[in-house]
Phi, psi and omega in degrees: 000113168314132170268132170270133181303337168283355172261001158295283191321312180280326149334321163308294169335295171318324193285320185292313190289300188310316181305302182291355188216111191282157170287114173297159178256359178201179188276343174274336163296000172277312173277028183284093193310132200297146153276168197283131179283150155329130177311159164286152184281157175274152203283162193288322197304302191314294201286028195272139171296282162034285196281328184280350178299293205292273181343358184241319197292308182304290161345311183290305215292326164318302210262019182298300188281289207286356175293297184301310173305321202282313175301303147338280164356283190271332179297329164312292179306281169352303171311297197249025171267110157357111167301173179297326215283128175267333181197167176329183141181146163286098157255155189275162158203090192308135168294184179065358179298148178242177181323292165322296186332303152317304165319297181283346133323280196299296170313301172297000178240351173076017154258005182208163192229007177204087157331274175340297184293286176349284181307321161243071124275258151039285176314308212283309182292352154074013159288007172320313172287323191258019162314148163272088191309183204154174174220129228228131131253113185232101204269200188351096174080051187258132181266161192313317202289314188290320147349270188321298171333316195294286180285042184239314218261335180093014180294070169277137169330127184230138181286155199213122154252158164232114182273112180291152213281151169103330189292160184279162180300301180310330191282309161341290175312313181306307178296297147019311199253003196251355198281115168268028177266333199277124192262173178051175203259176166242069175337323205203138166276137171286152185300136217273118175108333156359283160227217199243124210272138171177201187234111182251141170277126181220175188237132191310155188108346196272128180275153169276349165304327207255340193273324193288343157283338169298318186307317221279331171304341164277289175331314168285333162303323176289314154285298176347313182289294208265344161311334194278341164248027159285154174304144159299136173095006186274172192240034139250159225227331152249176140329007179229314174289351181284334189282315180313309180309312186287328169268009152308287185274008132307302193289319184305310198209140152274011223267101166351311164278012179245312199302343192278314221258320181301279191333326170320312187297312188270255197034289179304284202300334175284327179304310198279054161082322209276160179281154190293294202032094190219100164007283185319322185308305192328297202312310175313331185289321188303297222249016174034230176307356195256018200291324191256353166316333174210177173281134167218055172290333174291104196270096176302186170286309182282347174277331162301325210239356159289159182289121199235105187288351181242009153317052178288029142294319169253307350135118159295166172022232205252157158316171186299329188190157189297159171274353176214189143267115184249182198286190120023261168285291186332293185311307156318320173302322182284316191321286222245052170297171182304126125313063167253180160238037185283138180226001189215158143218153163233178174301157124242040173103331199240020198110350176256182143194169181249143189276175163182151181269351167222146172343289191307315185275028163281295163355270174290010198233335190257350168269349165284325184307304193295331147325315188300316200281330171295326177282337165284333174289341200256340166285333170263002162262357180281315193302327188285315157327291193279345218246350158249015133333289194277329207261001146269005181263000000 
């Protein structure tokens, strides 16, 4: 029987399917789901080592740089967060120290809890080098940056001598030499006006050589300025005798508002000729540096009358040299004395004294002064009576 081509055709069909569809051999391999095609291969570019080098070498360097980041952070945060330290504290940081040193100094003493974050924050601020040796006071909670801030800038504990107006260069020297933050010796006492009585500041480590050169490098910057604004007319004739004059009326008065009109006094007196005759010399010719050491205010008779190059009592015009170091305003008072006609003063009991202009009022001023002083002697001896009364009972 002849077949129509479409049944040939479908026949084919069949044929195709039968071919793409295997017979099953049983009903569960009939209802077995086909299986899934295969991925596409993969490109030859993907599997080049080449790409997997750069793909690893990137990977790394991403999580590096975010590593780095992190570290930054917190050594930042670190850096500038409130230190360990519960109250001030003092440390020494030795000249010639170098960074590390300083770091592990600041760590063993609990003022930073980390050497390491310390070096490099330090580093990063490019401060390596300028850190300052010094004696540090650093206080409460002080963070690493301010630490550094400190010892960059040299804000070091700084030290005070106070030299008082009037003292002699030996009196100088002692303190100088009793300061124990101050290192090395003093060879030589310096020449008596030498230097300038005032309150000077250093940082430990400072030689008393180098503070006692500060003094004579101030004296001279001093005289210098007020001679150069001294009055016309005065009868000292260099810097140096102005200074001899200023330390006379240093020894004479402490009182600020006297000094001018006492410098006044010798003034008058070098013009007309007349002799200073001034207490304070006698003492300085006797006991030279040690003259202020104690009081001696009281001028004996044998002490009047001995022989003194510094007695302006026997002695024209001025002594050889000064009697002290005097201050400042003492010099300026001389620069630029009081315009009186004043030629005398004594005490007068309270810490002053009264002035005059002729002998007879001298007079009466100094017999009253020796009234003040006999009556102040008889009160401290009544006063001096019960208390050695009781102390024999």
């Amino acid at each position: 029987m002849n077949e129509t081509p479409t049944d040939e055709s479908d026949r084919a069909k069949d044929g195709e399917t039968a071919a793409f569809r295997p017979n099953p051999k049983s009903p569960r391999e009939a209802i077995q789901p086909e299986p899934a095609p295969q991925p596409p291969a993969r490109s030859r570019h993907v599997r080049n080592p080449f790409v997997i080098v750069i793909n690893a070498i990137l990977s790394i360097a991403v999580l590096t740089v975010i590593a780095v980041g992190g570290l930054l952070y917190w050594g930042k945060a670190e850096f500038e967060a409130p230190g360990p330290l519960a109250a001030e504290k003092t440390v020494i940081i030795s000249s010639g120290s170098g960074l590390q040193a300083i770091a592990d100094t600041l760590e063993n003493q609990g003022v930073i809890d980390n050497a390491y974050v310390f070096l490099a924050g330090v580093r990063a601020y490019k401060n390596a080098g300028k850190l300052k040796a010094g004696e540090y006071a650093f206080a409460a909670g002080s963070s690493m940056h301010q630490i550094m801030e400190d010892l960059v800038g040299g804000k070091a504990v700084y030290h005070t001598v106070t030299v008082p107006e009037g003292w002699t260069s030996a009196q100088v020297v002692a303190r100088v030499r009793e300061h124990p933050v101050l290192t090395g010796t003093i060879d030589e006492i310096p020449p008596e006006g030498a230097l300038l009585p005032e309150t000077y500041t250093f940082t430990r480590g400072t030689t008393r050589a180098q503070l006692v050169q500060q003094m004579r490098d101030a004296q001279t910057k001093a005289v210098a300025d007020i001679w150069a604004r001294r009055t016309d007319g005065l009868p000292v004739e260099t810097p140096e005798e102005l200074v001899i004059l200023a330390s006379i009326v240093e020894k004479e008065t402490a009182r600020a508002d006297e000094r001018t009109r006492v410098a006044g006094v010798f003034v008058n007196r070098l013009n007309k000729g007349m002799r200073l005759q001034s207490d304070p010399t006698i003492v300085y010719g006797l006991f030279g540096g040690e003259a202020w050491s104690q009081d001696r205010s009281a001028i004996t008779r044998s002490q009047l009358d001995a022989r003194n190059p510094y007695n302006t009592y026997q002695i024209d015009r001025l002594p050889p040299g000064p009697i002290g170091n005097p201050g400042r305003a003492a010099m300026e008072a001389v620069a630029n004395p009081s315009r009186t006609k004043d030629l005398y003063f004594v005490a007068d009991g309270t810490g002053g004294h009264v002035f005059a202009e002729t002998y007879e009022q001298h007079q009466r001023n100094v017999v009253r002064w020796r009234q003040i002083e006999r009556e102040r002697r008889e009160r401290e001896a009544q006063q001096a009576a019960p208390a050695a009364a009781g102390s024999g009972g």
